[in-house]
Steps between C-alpha positions, in 0.01 A plus 500: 500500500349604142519855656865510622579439167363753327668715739845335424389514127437902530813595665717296262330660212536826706859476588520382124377826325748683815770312373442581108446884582845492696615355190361775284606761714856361515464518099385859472784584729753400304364618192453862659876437632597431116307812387597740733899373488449590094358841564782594706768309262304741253440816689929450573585467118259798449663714770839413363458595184344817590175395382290526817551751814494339830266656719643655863337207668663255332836631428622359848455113366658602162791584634494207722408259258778653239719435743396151528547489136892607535559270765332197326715613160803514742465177644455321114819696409711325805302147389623517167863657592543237756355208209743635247813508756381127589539378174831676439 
């Protein structure tokens, strides 16, 4: 009995330390999202002003996401338009 315990005891601590480094790994990932969505936020404001050249390979996903940009700025100019004739 003493023995099938220990076993149970091992794989709870096991699937413990699993559990933590899922948790840690989950972590890092959105920290590495958060970093990587401010160098491209940066590298974009860069680019824009001239400041930076975009290299060939990644010209294709400026465009695309300057495009993204125009559409999201589009859609907050209907939001507010369609606030502002709400309220009139």
């Amino acid at each position: 009995m003493s023995n099938w315990l220990e076993m149970l005891r091992d794989r709870v601590v096991v699937r413990s330390q699993v559990g933590k480094r899922k948790l840690d790994a989950a972590l890092a990932r959105r920290e590495l999202d958060r970093k990587l969505h401010k160098l491209g936020a940066a590298f974009l404001a860069l680019v824009g002003e001239g400041r930076a050249a975009v290299p060939q390979e990644l010209a294709v996903l400026v465009a695309e996401a300057r495009e993204l940009e125009r559409r999201v700025e589009s859609h907050h100019d209907a939001i507010v338009a369609l606030e502002t004739e709400a309220q009139t």
